[in-house]
C-alpha positions in Angstrom: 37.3 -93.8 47.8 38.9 -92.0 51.0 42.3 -93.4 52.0 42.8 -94.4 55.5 46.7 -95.3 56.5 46.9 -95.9 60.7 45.9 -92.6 62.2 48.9 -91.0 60.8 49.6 -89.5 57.2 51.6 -92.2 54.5 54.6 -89.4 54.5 55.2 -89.9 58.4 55.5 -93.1 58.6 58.6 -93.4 57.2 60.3 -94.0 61.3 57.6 -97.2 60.9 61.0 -99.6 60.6 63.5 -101.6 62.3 66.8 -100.1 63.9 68.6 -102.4 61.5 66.6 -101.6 57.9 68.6 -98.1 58.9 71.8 -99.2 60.2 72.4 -101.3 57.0 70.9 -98.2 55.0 73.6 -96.1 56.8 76.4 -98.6 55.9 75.6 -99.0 52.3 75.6 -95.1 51.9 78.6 -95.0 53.5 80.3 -97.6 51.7 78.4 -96.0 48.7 76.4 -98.7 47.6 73.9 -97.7 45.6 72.9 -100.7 43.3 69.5 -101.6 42.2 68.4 -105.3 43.7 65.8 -106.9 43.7 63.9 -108.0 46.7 60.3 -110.5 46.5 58.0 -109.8 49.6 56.3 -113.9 49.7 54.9 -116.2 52.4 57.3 -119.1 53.1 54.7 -122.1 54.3 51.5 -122.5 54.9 49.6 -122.6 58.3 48.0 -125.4 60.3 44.5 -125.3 58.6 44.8 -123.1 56.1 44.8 -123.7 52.3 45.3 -120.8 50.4 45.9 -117.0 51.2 43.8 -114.2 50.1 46.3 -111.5 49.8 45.3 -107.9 50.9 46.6 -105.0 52.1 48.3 -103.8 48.7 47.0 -100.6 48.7 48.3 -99.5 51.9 51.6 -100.8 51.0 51.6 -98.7 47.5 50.7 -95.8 49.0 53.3 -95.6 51.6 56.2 -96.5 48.9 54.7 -92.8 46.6 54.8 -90.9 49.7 57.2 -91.9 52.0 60.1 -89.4 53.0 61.6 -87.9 55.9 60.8 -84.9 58.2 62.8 -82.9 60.3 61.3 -84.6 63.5 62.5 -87.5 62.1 65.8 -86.2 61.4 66.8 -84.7 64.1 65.3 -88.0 66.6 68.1 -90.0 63.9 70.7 -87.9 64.7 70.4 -88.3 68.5 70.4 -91.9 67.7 74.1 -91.7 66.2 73.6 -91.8 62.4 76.3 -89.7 60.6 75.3 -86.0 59.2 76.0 -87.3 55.8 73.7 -90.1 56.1 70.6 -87.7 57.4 71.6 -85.1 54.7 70.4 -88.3 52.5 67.7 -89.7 54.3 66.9 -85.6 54.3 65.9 -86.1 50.2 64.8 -89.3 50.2 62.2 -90.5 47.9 61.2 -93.8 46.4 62.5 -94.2 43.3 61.8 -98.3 42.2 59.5 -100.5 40.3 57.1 -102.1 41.6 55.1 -105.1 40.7 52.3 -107.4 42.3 49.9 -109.7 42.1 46.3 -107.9 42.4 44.4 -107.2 45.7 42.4 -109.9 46.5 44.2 -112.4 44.8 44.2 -116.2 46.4 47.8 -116.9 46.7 50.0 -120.0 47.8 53.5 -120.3 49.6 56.6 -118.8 47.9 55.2 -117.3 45.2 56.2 -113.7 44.9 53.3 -111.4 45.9 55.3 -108.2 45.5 58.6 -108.0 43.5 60.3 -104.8 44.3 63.3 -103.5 42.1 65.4 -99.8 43.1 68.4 -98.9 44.6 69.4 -101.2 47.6 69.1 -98.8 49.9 65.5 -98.1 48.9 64.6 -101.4 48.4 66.0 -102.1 52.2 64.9 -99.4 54.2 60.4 -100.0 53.4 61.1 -104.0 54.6 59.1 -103.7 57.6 56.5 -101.3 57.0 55.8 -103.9 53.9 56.1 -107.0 55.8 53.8 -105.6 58.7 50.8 -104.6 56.6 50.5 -107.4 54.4 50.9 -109.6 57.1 48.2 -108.4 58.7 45.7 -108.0 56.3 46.2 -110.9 54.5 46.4 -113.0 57.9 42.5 -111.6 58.3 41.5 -111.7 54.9 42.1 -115.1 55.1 40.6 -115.9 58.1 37.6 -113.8 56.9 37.1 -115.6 53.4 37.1 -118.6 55.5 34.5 -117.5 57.9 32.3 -116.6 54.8 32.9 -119.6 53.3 31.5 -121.6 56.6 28.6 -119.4 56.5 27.2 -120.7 53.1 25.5 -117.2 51.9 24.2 -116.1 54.8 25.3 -112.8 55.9 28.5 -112.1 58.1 29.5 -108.6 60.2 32.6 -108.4 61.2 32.3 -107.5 65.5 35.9 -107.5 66.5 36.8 -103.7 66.8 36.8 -103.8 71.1 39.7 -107.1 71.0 41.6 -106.2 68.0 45.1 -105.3 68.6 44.6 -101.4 68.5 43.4 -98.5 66.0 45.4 -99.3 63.2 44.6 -102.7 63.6 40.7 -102.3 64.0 40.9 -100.1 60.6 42.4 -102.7 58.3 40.3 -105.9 60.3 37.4 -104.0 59.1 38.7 -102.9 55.3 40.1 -106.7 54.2 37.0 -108.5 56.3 35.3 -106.5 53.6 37.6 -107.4 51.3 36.9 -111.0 51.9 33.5 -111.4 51.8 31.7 -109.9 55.0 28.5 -108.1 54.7 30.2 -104.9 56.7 31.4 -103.6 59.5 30.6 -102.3 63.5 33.8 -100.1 63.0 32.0 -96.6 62.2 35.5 -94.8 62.0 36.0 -97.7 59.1 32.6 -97.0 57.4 33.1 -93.7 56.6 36.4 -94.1 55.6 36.2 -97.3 53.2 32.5 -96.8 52.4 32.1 -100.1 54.3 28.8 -100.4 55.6 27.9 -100.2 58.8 25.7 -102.7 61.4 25.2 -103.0 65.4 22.0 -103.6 67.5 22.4 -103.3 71.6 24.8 -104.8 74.3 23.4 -105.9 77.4 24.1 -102.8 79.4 21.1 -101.3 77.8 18.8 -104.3 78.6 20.1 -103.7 82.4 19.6 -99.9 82.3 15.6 -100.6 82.4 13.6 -101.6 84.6 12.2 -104.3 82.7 13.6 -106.0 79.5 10.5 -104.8 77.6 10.5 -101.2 78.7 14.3 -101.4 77.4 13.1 -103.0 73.7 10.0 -100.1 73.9 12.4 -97.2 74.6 15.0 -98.8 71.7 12.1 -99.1 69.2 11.1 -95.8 69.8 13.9 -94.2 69.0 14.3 -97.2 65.4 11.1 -98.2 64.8 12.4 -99.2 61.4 15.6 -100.9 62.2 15.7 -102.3 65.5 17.7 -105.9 66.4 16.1 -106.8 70.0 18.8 -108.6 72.0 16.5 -111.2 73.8 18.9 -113.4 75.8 20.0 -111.0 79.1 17.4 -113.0 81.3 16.1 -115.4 79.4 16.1 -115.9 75.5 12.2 -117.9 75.3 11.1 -115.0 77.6 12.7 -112.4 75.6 11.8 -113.2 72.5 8.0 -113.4 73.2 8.3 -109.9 75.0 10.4 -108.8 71.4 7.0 -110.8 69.7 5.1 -108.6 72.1 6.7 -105.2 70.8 6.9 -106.7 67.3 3.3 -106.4 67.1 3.2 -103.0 68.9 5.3 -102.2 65.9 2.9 -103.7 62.9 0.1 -102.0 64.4 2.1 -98.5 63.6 3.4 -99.4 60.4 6.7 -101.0 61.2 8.5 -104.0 61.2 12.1 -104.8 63.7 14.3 -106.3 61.4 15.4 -109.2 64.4 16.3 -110.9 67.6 20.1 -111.8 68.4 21.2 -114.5 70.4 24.8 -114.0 72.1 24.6 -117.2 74.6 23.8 -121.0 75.3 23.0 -123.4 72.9 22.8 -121.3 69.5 21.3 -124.0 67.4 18.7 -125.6 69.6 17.8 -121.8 71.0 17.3 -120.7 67.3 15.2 -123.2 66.1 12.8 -122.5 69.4 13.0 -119.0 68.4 12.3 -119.4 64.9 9.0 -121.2 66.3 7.7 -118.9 68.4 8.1 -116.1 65.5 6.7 -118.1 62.7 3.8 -119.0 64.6 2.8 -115.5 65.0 3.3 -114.8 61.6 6.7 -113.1 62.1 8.7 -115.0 59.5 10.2 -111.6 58.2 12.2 -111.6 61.7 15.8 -112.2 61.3 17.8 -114.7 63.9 21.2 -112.9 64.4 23.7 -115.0 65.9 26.8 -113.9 67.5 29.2 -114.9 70.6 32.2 -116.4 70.5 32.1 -117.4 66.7 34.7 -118.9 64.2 34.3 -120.9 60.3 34.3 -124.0 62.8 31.4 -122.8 65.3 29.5 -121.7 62.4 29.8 -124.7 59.7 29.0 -126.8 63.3 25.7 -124.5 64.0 24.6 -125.1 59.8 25.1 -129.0 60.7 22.8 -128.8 63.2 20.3 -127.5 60.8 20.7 -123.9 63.3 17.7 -121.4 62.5 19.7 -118.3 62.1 19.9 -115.7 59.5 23.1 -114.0 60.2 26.3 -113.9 61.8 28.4 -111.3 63.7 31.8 -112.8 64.1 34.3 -111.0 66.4 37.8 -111.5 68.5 38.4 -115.1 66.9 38.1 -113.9 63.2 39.2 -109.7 64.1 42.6 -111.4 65.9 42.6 -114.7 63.6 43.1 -116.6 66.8 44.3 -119.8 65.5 46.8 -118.3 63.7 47.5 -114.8 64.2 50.0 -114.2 61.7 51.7 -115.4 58.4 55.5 -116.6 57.6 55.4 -113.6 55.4 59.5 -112.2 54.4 61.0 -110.2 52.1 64.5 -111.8 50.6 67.4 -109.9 47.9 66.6 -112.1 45.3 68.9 -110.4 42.5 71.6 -107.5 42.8 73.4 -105.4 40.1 76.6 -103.9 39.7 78.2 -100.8 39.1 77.3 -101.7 35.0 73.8 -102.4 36.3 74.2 -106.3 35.3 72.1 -107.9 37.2 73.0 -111.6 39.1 70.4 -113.7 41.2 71.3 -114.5 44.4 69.9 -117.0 47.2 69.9 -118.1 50.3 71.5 -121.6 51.5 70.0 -121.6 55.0 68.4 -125.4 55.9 64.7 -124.4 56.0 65.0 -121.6 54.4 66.2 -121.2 50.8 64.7 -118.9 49.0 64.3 -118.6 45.0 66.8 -116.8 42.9 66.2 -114.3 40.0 63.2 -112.0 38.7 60.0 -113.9 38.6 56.9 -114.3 37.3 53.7 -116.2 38.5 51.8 -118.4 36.1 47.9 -119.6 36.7 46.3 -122.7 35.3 42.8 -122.9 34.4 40.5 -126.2 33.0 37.6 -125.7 30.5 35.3 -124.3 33.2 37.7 -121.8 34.3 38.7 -123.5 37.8 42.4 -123.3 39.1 44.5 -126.5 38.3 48.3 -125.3 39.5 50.6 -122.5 39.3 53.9 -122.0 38.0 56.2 -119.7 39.1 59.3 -118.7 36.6 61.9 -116.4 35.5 60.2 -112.8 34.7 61.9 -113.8 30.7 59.9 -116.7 30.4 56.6 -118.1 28.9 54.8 -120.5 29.6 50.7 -121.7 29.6 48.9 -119.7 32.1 47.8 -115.8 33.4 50.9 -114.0 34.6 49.8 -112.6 37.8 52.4 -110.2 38.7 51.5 -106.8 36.9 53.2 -103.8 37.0 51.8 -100.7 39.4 54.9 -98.8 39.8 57.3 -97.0 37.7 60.1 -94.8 39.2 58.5 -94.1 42.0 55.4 -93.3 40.7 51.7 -95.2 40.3 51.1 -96.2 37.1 47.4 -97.8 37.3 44.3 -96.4 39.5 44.4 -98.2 42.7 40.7 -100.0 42.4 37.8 -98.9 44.8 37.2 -101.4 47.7 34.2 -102.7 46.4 35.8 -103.5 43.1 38.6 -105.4 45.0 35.6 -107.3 47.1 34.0 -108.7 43.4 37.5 -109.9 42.4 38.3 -111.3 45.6 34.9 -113.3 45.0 35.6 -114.4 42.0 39.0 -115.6 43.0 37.6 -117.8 45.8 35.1 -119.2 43.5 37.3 -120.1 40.4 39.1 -121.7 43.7 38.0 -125.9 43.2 36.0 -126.9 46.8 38.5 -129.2 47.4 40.6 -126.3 48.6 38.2 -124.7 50.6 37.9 -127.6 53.2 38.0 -126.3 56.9 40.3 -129.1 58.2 42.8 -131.6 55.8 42.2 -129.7 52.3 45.0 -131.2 49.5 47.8 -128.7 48.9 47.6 -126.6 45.6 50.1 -127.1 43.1 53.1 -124.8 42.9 55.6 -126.1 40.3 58.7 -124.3 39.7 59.6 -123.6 36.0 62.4 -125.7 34.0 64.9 -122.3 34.2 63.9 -121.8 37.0 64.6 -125.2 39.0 68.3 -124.9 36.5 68.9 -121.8 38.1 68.9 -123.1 41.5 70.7 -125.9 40.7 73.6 -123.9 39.0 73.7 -121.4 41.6 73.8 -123.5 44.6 76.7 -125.4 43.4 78.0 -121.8 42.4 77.9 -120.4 46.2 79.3 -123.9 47.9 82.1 -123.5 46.0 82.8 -120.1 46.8 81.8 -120.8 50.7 84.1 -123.9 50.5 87.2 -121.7 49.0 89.8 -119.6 50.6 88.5 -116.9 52.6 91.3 -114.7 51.7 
């Protein structure tokens, strides 16, 4: 499968940061810290209406960390910035040198569990924070929203129509790739198509019905040109009118052979408009037309339009699922969960902040399956421990380096599926679904215990 990273190469986008990933990369060089730590990339809380996450954008992330260094362009930009010669002399030979586990593309995941557990020299481990925390984000923000959308559509087809609203090219590439990911039949995005393999849909806009003189001279003209794959969009004017004219050049069609594939609606009333459609078509024997329905279209609009009993085949869902518009983003972070010393001991550490403590140590994720194979809880514990369960967090780097075959898209897209259906239905509700069950271990919960008193009493002693 072709790679596709932004519109830039993996190895130049290592300037993809925050001013402070390198001001704190500057002062542990300079101070000459170069300790391994530990740091978990995790999503603290769930959103409003939400459930689970369906984690994606994994590869991207792996990629970057084998190929990321440094180029004289960036270099000498740096040094204008202020940074000591020393420092870019550094930065000059840098590499990514760590370990890296995480839980597999197209995993459904759940707050604070660690989705990527990164372990290398501080400094390393610091400076691919954002570039981590900006893709994942993303992508699993829309693979969620997308698996949710597919979900509401109950096996009929969904194509992913965002590309114009999405919030720019890199943005538009990955919308398409984890919309994929999560269940959508494809893709408008042709850039994305031929770079994921993703296929490719789209019928007419409006502009072409306007171009004509009259809307069937514009469904003629578009026929001609696909007699074998036409969608006629028959609401410009009038959607009763323009599907008999598409019946009209449906026939036309027949009579040479060939058969449009359907209508789409993109206005009004979808459900009561669709079952008049549907109507007309079947009673001229066109019950191989497709009703494509798009316009404005979310998991809510859609499991509202199946209640209704809707007549349409297929969806093409755009801005609210390519922008997840009811919650464009995740609480995802990336906290130091463990730091080592010049003997390379390692020692958990935590955060104390009110709202915002994060878990201590090297961990592992446990899942929980009944008899039929369906998700009961998770456990997440030490990395050292055992307990009943699949651990979830695999190895995929080693010094650096990839040690498994990323898998092809469509390989990710059957696990995804399989994830969301070993998922009970309970979980899948649009609106008030129970939360899933995240237990923290016996060592684990210990830890915390022994380390928060640990750190008040050192916060609580002399400064001096």
């Amino acid at each position: 499968m072709k790679k596709f990273l932004s519109f830039q190469n993996e190895e130049n986008m290592a300037l993809f940061t925050d001013l402070y990933e390198l001001t704190m990369c500057a002062s542990y060089f300079d101070n000459k810290k170069f300790e391994q730590a530990t740091f978990d990339l995790f999503i603290r809380r769930m959103p409003p209406e939400r459930s689970y996450f369906l984690f994606a954008g994994l590869e991207q992330a792996l990629l970057f960390l084998e190929k990321i260094c440094f180029t004289d362009e960036h270099l000498a930009y740096l040094e204008k910035q202020g940074f000591e010669d020393s420092f870019l002399e550094y930065l000059k030979n840098f590499k990514f040198t760590g370990d890296v586990y995480a839980v597999p593309e197209g995993t459904v995941a759940f707050p604070c569990e660690p989705l990527i557990r990164v372990t290398a020299p501080i400094i390393e481990a610091q400076i691919v924070e954002t570039f981590l925390l900006n893709t994942i984000n993303l992508q699993t923000t829309i693979a969620t929203k997308a698996s949710r959308v597919v979900q509401a559509a109950k096996g009929k087809p969904v194509v992913e129509f965002g590309l114009r609203r999405e919030h720019g090219i890199d943005a538009g590439m990955k919308v398409a790739r984890c919309s994929y990911l999560a269940g959508c039949q494809g893709t408008s995005n042709v850039l994305a198509g031929m770079a994921y393999g993703i296929p490719v849909f789209g019928t007419m806009a409006h502009s072409f019905i306007l171009a004509f003189e009259k809307e069937i001279d514009a469904f003629r003209a578009f026929t001609k040109t696909f007699p074998d794959r036409a969608t006629l969009l028959i609401d410009t004017y009038n959607d009763v009118a323009g599907a008999e004219k598409a019946i009209t050049i449906a026939k036309e069609l027949e009579a040479r052979g060939y058969k449009i594939n359907g209508v789409r609606l993109d206005s009004g009333d979808l459900a009561e408009t669709s079952k008049k459609i549907r109507a007309l078509l079947d009673e001229k024997g066109l019950d191989y037309v497709k009703i494509f329905a798009s316009g404005d279209l979310d998991e809510y609009k859609i499991n509202e339009l199946l209640n209704k009993d809707a007549k349409i085949d297929a969806f093409g869902v755009g801005t609210k699922m390519g922008t997840s518009a009811d919650r464009p983003y995740l609480d995802v972070i990336y906290k130091l969960s463990e730091t080592a010393n010049r003997q390379g001991i390692f020692s958990p550490v935590m955060k104390l902040s009110e709202g915002k403590i994060t878990l201590p140590g090297r961990k592992q994720i446990y899942r929980c399956k009944d008899s039929a194979g369906y998700y009961t809880k998770d456990v997440i514990t030490l990395a050292d421990e055992k307990t009943e369960g699949e651990p979830l967090l695999v190895k995929l780097m080693e010094k650096g380096k990839l040690i498994k075959k990323l898998p092809e898209l469509k390989d990710v897209r059957i696990a995804a599926a399989e994830n969301l259906k070993k998922l009970p239905e309970k979980y899948k509700k649009l609106t008030h679904a129970p939360a899933y069950p995240v237990e923290l271990s016996p060592k684990l919960k210990t830890l915390i215990r022994e380390l928060k008193v640990k750190l008040r009493k050192k916060e609580n002693s002399n400064p001096n």
